[in-house]
Backbone of each chain as ProteinMPNN parsed JSONL, in Angstrom:
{"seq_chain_A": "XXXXXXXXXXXXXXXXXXXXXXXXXXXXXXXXXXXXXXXXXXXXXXXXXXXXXXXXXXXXXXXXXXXXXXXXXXXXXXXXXXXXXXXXXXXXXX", "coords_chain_A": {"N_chain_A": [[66.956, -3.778, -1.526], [68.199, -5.017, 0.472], [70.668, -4.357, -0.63], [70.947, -1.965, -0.571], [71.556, -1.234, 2.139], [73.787, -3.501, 2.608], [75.855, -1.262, 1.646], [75.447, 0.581, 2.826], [76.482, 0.0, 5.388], [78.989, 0.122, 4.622], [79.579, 2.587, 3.9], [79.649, 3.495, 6.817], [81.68, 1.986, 7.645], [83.634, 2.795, 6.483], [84.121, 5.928, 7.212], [84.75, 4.811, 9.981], [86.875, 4.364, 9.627], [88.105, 7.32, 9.28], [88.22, 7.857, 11.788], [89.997, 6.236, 12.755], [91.497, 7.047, 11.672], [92.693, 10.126, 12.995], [92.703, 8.845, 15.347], [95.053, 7.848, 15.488], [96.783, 9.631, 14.927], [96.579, 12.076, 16.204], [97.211, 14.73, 17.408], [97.548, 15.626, 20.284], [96.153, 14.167, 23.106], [92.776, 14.561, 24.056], [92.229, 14.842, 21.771], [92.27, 12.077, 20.559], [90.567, 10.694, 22.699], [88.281, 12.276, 22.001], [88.154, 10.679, 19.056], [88.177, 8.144, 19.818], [84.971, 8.448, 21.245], [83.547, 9.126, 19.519], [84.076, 6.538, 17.577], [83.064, 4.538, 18.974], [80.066, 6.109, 18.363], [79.819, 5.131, 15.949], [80.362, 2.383, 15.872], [77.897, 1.991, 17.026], [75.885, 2.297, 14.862], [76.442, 1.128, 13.033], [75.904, -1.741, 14.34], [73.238, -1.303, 14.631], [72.827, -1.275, 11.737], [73.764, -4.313, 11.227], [72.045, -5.741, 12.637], [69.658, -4.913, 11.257], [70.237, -6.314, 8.618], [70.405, -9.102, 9.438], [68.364, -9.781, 10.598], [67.329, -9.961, 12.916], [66.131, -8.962, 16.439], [67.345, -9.099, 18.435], [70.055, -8.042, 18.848], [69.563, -5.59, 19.099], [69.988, -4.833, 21.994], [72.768, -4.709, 22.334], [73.105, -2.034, 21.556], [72.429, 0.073, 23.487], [73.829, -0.679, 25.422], [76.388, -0.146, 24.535], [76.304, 2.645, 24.078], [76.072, 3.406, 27.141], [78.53, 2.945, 27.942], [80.317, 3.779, 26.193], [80.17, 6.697, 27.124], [80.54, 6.293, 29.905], [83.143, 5.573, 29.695], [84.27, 8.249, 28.042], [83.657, 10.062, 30.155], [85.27, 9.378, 32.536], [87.797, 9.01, 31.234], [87.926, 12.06, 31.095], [88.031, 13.372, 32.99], [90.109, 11.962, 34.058], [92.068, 13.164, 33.035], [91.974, 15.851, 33.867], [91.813, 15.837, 36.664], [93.715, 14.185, 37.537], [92.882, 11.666, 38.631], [90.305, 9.575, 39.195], [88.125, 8.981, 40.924], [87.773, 10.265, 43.479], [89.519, 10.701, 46.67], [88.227, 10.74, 50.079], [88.753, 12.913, 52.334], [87.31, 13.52, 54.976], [86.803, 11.091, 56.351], [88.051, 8.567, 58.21]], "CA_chain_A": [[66.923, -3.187, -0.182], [69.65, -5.552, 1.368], [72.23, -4.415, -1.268], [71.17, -0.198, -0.101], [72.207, -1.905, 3.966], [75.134, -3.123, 2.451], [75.986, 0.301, 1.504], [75.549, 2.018, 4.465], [77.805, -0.434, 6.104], [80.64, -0.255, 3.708], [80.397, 4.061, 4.485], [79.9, 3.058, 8.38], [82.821, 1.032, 8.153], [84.679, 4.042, 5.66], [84.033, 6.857, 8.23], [85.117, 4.49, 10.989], [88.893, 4.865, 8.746], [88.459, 8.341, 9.857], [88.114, 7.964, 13.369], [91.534, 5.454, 13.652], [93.176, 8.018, 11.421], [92.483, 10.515, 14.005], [92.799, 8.145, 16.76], [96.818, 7.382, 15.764], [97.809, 10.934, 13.977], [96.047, 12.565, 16.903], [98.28, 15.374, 18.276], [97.587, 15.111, 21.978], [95.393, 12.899, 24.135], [91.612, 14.844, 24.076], [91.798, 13.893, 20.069], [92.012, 10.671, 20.792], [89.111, 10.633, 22.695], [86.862, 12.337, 21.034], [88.237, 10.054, 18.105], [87.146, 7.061, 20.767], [84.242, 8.887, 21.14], [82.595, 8.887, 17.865], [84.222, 5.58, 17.045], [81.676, 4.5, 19.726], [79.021, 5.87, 17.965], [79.914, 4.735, 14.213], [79.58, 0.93, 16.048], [76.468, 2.063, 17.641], [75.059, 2.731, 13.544], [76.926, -0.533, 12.913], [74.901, -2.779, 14.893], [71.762, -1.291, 13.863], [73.083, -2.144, 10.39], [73.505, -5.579, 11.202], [70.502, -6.195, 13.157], [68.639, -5.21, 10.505], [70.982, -7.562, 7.585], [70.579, -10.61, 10.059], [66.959, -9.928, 10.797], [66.432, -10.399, 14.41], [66.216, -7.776, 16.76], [68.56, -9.3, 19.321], [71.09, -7.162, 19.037], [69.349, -3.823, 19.768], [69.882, -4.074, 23.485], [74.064, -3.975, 22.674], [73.099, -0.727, 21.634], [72.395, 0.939, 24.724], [74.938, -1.02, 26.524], [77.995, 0.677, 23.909], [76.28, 3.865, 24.342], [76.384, 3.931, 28.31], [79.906, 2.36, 28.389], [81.139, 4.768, 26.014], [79.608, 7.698, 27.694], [81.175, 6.297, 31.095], [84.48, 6.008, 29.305], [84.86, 9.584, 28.052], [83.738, 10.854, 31.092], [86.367, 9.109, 33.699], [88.928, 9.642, 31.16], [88.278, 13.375, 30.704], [88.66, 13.506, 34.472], [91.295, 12.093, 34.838], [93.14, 14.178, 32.433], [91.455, 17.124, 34.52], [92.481, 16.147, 37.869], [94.511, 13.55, 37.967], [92.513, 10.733, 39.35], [89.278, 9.25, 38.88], [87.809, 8.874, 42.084], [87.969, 11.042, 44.394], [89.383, 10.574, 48.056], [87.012, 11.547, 51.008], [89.117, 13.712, 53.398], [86.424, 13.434, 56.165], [86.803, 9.655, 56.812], [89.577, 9.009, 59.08]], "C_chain_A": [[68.123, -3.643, 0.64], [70.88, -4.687, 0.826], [72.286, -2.208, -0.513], [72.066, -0.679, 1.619], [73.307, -2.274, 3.588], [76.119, -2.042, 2.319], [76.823, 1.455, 1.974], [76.19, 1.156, 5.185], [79.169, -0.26, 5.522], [80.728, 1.486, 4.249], [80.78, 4.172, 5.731], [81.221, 3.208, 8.333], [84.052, 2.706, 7.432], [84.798, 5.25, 6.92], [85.19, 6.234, 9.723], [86.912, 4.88, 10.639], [89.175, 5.959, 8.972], [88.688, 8.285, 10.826], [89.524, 7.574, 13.799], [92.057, 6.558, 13.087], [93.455, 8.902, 12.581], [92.891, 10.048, 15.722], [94.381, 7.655, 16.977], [97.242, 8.553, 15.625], [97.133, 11.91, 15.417], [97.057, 13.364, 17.88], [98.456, 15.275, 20.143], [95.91, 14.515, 22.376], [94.085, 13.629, 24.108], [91.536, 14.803, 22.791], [91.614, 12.772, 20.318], [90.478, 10.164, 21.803], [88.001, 10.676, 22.401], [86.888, 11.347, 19.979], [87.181, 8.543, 18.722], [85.842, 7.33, 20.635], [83.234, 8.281, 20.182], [82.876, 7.707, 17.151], [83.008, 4.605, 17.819], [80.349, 4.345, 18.876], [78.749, 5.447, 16.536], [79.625, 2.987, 15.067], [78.212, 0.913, 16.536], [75.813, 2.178, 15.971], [75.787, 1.134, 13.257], [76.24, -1.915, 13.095], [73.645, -2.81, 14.633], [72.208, -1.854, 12.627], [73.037, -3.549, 9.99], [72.827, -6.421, 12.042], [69.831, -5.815, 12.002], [69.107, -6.106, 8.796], [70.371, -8.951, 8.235], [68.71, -10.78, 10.523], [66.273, -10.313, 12.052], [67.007, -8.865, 15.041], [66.826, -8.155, 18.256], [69.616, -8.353, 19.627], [70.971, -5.727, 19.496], [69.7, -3.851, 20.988], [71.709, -4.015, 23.368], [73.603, -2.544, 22.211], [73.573, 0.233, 22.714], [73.633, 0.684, 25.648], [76.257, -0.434, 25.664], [77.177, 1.804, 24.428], [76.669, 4.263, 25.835], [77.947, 3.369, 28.604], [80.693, 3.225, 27.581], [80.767, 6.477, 26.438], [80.583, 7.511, 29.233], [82.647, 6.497, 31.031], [84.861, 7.481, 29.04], [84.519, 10.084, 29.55], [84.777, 10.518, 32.091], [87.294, 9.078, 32.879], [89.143, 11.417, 31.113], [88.651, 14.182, 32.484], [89.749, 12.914, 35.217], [92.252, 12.644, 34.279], [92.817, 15.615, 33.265], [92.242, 17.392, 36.187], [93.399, 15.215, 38.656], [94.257, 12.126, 38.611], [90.541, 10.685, 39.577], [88.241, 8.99, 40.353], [88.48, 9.596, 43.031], [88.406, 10.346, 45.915], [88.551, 11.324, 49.223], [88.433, 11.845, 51.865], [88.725, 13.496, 55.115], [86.54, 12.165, 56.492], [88.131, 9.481, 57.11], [90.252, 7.074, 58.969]], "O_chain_A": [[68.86, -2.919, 1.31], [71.846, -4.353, 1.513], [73.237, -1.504, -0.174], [73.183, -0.262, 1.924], [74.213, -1.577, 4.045], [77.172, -2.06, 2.956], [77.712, 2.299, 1.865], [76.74, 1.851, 6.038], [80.247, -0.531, 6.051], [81.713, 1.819, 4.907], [81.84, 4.706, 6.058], [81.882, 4.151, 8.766], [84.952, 3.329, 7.995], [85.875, 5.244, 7.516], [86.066, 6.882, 10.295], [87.783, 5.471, 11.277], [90.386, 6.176, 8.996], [89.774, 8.83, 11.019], [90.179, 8.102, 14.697], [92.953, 7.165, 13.673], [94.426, 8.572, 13.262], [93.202, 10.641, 16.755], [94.899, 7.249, 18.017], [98.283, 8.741, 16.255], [97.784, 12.942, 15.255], [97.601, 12.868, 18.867], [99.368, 14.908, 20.884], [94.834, 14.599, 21.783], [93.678, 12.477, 24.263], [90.344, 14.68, 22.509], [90.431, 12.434, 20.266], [89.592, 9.383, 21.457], [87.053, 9.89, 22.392], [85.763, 10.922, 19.716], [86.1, 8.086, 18.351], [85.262, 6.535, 19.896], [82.459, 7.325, 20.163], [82.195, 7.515, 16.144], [82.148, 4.028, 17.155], [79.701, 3.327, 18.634], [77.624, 5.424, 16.038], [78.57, 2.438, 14.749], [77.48, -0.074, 16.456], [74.614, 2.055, 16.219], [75.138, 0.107, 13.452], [76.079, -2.849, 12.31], [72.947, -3.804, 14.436], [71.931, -3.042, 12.462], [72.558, -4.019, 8.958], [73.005, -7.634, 12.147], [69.188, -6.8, 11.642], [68.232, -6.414, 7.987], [69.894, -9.805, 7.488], [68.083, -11.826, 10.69], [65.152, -10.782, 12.25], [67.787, -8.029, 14.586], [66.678, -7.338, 19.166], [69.89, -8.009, 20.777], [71.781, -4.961, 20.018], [69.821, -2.697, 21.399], [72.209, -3.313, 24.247], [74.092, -1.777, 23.041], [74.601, 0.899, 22.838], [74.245, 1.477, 26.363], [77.254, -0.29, 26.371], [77.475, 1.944, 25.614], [77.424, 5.221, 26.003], [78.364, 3.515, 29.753], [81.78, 3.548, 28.061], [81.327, 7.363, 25.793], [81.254, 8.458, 29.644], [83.331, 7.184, 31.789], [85.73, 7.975, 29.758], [85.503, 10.602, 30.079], [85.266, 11.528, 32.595], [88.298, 9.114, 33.589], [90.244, 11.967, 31.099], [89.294, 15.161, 32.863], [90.199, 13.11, 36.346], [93.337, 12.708, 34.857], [93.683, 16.48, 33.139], [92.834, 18.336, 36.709], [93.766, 15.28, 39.829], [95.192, 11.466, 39.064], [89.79, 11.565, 39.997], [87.202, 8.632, 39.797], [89.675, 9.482, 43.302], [87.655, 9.468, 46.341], [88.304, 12.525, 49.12], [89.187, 10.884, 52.01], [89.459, 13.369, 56.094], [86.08, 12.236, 57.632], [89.112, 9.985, 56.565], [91.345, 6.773, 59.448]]}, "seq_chain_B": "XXXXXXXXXXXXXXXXXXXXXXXXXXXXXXXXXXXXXXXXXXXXXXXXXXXXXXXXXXXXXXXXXXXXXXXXXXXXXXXXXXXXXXXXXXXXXXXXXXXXXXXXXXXXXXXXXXXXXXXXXX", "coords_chain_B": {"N_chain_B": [[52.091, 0.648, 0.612], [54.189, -0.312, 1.331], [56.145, 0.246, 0.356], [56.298, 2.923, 0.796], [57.112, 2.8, 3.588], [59.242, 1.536, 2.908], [61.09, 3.782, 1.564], [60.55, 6.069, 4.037], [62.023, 4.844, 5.253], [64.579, 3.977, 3.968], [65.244, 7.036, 3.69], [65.879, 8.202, 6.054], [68.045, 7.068, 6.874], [69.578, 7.537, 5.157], [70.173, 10.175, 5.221], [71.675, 9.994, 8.244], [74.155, 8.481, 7.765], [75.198, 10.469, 5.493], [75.834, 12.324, 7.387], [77.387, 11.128, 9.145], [79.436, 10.423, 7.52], [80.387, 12.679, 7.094], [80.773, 14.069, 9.667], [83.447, 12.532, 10.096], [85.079, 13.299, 7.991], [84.721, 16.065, 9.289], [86.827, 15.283, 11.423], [88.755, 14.518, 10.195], [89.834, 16.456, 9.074], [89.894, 18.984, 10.447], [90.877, 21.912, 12.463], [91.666, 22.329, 15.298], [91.859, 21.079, 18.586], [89.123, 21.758, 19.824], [87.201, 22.353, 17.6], [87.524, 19.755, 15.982], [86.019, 18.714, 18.247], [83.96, 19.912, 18.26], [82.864, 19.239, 15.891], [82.915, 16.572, 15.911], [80.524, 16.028, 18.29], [77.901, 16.96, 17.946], [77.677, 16.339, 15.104], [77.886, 13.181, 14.551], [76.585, 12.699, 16.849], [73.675, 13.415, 16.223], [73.681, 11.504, 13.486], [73.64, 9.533, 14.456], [71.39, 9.026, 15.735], [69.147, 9.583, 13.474], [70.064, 7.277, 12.463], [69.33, 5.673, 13.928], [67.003, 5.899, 14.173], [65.651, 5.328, 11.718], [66.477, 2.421, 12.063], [64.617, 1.629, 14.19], [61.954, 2.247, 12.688], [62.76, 0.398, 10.851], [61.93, -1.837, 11.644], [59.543, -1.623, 12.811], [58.148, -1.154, 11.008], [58.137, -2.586, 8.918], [59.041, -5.781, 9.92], [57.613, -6.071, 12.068], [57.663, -5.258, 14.794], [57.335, -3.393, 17.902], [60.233, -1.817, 18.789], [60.926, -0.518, 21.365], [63.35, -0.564, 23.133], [65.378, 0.879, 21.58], [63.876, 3.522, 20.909], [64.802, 4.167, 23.62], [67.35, 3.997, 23.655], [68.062, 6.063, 21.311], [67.327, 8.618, 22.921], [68.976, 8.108, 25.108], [71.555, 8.784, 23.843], [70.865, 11.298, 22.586], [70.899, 12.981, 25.398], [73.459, 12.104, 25.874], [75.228, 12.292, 24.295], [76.173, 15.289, 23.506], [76.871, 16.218, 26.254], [79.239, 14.672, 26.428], [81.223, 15.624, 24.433], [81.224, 18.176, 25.659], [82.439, 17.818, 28.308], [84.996, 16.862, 27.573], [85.842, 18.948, 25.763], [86.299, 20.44, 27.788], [87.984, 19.421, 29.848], [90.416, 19.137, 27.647], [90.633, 22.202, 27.556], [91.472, 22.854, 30.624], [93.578, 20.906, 30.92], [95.396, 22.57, 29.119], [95.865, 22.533, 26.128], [96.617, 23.684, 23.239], [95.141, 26.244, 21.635], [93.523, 27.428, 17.884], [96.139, 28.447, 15.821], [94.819, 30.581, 14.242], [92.607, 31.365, 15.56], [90.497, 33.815, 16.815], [89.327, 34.938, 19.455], [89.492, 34.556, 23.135], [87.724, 33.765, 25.298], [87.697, 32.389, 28.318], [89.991, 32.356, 29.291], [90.452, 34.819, 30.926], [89.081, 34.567, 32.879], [89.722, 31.892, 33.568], [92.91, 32.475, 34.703], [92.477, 34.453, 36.783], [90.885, 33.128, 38.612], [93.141, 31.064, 38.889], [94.864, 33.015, 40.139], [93.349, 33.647, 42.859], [93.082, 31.558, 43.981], [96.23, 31.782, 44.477], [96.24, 33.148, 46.606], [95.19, 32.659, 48.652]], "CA_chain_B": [[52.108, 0.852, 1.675], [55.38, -1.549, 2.144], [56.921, 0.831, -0.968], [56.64, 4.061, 1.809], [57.889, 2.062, 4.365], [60.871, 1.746, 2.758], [61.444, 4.973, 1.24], [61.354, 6.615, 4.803], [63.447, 3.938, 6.193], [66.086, 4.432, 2.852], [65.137, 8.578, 3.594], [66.762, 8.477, 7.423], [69.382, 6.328, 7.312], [70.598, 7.948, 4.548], [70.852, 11.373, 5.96], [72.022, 9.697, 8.968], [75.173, 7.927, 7.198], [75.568, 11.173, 5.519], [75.797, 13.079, 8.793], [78.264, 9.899, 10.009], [80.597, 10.621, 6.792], [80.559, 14.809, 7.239], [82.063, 13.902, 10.755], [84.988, 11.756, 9.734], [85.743, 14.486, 7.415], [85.464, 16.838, 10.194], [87.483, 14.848, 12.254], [90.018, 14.685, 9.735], [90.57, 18.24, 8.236], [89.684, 20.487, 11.221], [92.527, 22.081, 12.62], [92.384, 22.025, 16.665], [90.792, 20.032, 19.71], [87.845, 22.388, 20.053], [86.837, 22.107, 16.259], [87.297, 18.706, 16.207], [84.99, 18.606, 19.365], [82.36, 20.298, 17.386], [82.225, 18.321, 14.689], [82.133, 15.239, 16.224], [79.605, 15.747, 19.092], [77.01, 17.48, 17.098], [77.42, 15.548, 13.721], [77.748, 12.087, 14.869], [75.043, 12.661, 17.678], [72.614, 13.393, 15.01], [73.725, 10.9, 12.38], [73.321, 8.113, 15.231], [70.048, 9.601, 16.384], [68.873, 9.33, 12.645], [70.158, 5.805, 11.603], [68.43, 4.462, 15.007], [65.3, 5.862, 14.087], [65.587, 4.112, 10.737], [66.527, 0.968, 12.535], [63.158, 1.461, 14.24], [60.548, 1.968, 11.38], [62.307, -0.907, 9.65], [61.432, -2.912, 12.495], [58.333, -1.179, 13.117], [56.867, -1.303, 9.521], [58.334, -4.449, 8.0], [59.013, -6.801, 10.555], [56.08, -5.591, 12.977], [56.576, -5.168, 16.427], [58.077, -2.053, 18.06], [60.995, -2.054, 20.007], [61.054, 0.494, 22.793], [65.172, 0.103, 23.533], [65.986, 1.727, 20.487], [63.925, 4.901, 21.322], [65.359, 4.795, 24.975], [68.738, 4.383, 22.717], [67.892, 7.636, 20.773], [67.122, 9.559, 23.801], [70.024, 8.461, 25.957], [72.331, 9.507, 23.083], [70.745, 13.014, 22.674], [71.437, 13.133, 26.437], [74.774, 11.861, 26.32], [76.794, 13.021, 23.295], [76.847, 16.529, 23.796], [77.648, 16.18, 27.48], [80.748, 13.625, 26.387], [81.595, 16.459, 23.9], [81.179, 19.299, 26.516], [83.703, 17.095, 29.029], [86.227, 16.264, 26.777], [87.289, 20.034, 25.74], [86.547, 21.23, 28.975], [89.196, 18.778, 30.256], [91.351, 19.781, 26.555], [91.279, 23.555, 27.95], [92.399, 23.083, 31.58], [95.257, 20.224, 30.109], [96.901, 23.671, 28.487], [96.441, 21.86, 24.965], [96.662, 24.855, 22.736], [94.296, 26.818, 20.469], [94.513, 26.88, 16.709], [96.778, 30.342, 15.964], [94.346, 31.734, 13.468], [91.235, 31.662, 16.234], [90.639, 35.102, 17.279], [88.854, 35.175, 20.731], [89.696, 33.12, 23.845], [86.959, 34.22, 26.451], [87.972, 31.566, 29.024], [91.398, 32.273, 29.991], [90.914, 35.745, 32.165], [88.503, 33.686, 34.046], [90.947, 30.743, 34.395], [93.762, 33.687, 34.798], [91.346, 35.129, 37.837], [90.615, 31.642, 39.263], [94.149, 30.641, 39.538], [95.418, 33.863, 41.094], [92.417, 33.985, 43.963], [93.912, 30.158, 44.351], [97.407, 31.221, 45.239], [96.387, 34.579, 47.496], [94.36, 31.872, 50.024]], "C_chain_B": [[53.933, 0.264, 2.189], [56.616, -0.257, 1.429], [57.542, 2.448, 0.139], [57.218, 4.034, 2.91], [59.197, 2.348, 4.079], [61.619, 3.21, 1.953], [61.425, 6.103, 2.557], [62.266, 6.042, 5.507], [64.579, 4.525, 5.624], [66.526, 5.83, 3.522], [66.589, 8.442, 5.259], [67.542, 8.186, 7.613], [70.384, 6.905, 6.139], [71.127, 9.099, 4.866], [71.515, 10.743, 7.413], [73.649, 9.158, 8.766], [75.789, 9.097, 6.802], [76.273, 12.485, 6.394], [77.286, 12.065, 9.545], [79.588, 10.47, 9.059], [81.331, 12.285, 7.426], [81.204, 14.512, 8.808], [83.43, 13.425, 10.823], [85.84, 12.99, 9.28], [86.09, 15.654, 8.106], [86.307, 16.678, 10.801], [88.906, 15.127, 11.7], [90.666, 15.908, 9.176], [90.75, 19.182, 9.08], [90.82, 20.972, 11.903], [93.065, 21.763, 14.007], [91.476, 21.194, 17.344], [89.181, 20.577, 19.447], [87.142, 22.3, 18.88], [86.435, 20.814, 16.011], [86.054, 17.864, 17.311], [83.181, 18.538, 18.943], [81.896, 19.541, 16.502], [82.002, 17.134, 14.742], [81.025, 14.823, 17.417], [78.333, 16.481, 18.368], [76.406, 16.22, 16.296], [77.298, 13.987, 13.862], [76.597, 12.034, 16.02], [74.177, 12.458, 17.04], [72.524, 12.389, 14.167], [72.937, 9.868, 13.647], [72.151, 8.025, 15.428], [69.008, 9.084, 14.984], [69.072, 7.879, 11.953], [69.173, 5.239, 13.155], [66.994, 4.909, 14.495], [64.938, 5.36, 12.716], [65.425, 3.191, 11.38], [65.159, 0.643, 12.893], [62.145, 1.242, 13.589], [61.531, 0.744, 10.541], [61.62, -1.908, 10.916], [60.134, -3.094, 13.135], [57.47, -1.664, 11.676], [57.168, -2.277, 9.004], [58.507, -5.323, 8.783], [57.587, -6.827, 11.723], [55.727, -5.596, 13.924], [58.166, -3.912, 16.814], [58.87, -2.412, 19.052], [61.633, -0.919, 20.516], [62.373, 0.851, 23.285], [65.824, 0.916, 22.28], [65.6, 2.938, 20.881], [64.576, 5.18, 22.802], [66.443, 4.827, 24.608], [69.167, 5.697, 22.097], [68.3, 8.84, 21.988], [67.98, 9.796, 24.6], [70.981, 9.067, 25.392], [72.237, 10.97, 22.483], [71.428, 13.141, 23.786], [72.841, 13.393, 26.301], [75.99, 12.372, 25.288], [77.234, 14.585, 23.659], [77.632, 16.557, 24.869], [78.973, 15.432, 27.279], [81.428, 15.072, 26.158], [82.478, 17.98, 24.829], [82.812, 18.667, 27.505], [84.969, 17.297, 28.448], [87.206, 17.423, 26.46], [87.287, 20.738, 26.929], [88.579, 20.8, 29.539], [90.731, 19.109, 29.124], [91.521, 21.127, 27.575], [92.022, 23.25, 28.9], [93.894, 21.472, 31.448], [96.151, 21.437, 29.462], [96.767, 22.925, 26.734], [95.392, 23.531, 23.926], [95.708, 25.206, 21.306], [94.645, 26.96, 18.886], [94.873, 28.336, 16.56], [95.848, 31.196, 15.232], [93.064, 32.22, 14.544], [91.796, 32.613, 17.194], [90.152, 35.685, 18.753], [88.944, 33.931, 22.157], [89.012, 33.953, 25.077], [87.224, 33.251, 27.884], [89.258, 31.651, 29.95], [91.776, 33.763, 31.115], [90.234, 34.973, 33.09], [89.456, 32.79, 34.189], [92.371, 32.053, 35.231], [93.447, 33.931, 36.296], [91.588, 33.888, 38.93], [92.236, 31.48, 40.267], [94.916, 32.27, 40.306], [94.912, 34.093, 42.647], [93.201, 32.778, 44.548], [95.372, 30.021, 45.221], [97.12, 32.563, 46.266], [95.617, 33.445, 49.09], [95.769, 31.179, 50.73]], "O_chain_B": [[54.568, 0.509, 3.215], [57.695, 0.025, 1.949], [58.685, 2.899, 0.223], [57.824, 5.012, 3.349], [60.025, 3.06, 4.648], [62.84, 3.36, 1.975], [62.163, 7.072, 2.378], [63.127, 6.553, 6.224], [65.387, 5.264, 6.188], [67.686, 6.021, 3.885], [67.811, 8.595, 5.264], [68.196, 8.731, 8.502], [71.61, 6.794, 6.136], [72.349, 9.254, 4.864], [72.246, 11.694, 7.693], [74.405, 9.461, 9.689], [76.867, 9.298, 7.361], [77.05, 13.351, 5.993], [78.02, 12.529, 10.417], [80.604, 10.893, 9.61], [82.371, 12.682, 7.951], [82.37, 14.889, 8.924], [84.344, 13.885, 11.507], [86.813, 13.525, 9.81], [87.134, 16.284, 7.94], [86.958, 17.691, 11.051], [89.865, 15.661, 12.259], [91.849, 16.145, 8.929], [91.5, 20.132, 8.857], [91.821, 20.258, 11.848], [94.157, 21.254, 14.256], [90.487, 20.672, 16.829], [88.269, 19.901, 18.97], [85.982, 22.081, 19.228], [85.246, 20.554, 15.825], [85.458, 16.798, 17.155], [82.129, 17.912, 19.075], [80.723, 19.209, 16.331], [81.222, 16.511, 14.023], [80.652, 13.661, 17.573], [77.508, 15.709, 18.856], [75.436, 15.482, 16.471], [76.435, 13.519, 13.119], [75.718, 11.18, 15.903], [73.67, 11.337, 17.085], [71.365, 12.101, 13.871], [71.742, 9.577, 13.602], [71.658, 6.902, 15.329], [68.122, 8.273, 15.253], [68.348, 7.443, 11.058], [68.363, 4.317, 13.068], [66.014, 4.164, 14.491], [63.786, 4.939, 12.61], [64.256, 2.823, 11.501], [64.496, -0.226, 12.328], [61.423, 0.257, 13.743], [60.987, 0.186, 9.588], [60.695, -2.681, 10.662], [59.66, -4.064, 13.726], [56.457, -2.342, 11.507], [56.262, -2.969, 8.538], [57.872, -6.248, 8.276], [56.8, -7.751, 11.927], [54.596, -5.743, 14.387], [59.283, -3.709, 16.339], [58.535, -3.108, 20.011], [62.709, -0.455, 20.139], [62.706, 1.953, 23.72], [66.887, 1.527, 22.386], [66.494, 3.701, 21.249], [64.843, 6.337, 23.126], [67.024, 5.785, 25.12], [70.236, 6.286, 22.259], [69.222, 9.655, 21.978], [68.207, 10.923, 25.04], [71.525, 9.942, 26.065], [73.162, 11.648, 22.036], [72.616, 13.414, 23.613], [73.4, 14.471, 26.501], [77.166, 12.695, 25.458], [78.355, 14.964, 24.001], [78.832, 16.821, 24.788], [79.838, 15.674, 28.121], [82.002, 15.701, 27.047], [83.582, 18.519, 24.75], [83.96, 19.07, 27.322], [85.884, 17.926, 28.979], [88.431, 17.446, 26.582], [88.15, 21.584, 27.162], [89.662, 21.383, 29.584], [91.857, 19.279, 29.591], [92.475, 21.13, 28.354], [93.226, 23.214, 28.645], [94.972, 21.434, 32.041], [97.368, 21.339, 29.303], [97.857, 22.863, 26.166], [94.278, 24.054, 23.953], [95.642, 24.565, 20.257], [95.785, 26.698, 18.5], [94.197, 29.267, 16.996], [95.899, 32.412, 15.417], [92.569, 33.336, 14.391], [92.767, 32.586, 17.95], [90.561, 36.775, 19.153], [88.551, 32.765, 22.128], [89.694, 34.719, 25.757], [86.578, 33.831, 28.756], [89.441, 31.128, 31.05], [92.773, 33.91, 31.82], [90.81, 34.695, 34.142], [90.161, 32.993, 35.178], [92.414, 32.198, 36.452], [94.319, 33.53, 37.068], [92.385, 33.866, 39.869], [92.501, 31.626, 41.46], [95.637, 32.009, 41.269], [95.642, 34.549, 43.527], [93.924, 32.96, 45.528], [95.767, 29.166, 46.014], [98.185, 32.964, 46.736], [95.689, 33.712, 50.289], [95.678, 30.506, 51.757]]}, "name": "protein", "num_of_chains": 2, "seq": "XXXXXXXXXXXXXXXXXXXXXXXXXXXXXXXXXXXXXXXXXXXXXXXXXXXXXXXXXXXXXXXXXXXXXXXXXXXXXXXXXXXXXXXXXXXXXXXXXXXXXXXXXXXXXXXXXXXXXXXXXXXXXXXXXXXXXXXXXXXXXXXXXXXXXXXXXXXXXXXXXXXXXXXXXXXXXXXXXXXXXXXXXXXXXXXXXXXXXXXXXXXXXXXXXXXXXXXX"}
């Protein structure tokens, strides 16, 4: 059973070799994100992997915390490739 | 009982891994942004979605107590991948980063077209 978890980390980790390829050969800048992206969620399958090798269940709560940090990342970079700036200025405040 | 355990644990995580590879591969062969888009907010959504819910039943059926952040893990990542996905070529289209030459329909650009002309008549 350990040696099938080894396994599935060694393809994890293989897939993840897609993502950098992608993430250097990446013609312009919304490849690279998405490459970010999904590199994201190949460590999010990662950690489950080695929470369940190491046998404590400690590690599940990085889970959630890569998922909302790479969720916050694509989104304030895809805006600021959109409009130039991540935060908005208020107008109305003097 | 322990034997079924682990045969749907093995079962999910392996389509889940499989689902993880079939994205790489998309990542790496497909030809433009928007393709690329597809294949990795879909296919990696799913795979992730599927190895966490492994992670769960092993931790549910062999170790023996349930842990609740994994399914709020699942659920935020349904939520949240597509929407990354959705972002990402939105922001690709209005960047100008260009379609692949063989794709035959670009429904988006009389509306942008439209948009920016109403834009400079104000």
């Amino acid at each position: 059973m350990m040696i099938f978890f080894w396994i599935v980390l060694f393809l994890i980790s293989l897939s993840m070799l897609g993502f950098i390829y992608r993430l250097i050969m990446g013609p312009s800048i919304p490849d690279r994100v998405v490459a970010l992206d999904s590199l994201g969620v190949a460590l999010i399958c990662m950690i489950g992997m080695i929470s369940i090798l190491s046998e404590s269940s400690f590690f599940l709560e990085i889970i959630l915390l890569i998922a909302i940090l790479a969720f916050i990342g694509t989104v304030a970079f895809s805006k600021f490739l959109e409009k130039g700036e991540i935060i908005q200025r208020d107008n109305n405040l003097s | 009982m322990i034997i079924l355990a682990n045969i749907l644990i093995v079962t999910t995580i392996l389509i889940g891994v499989i689902f993880l590879l079939v994205a790489a591969i998309g990542l790496i062969r497909l030809p433009d942004v928007y393709t690329r888009t597809h294949a990795a907010s879909k296919s990696a959504t799913l795979s992730v979605m599927f190895i966490l819910l492994g992670v769960f039943f092993h931790f549910w059926l062999i170790e023996g107590h349930v842990n609740t952040l994994v399914l709020l893990g699942i659920a935020f990542l349904f939520i949240t991948g597509p929407v990354g996905g959705h972002v990402i070529g939105r922001s690709a289209y209005l960047t100008g980063v260009k379609l692949w030459e063989d794709s035959v329909k670009d429904e988006l650009a009389p509306v942008i077209a439209e948009r920016k002309k109403r834009h400079e008549q104000k």
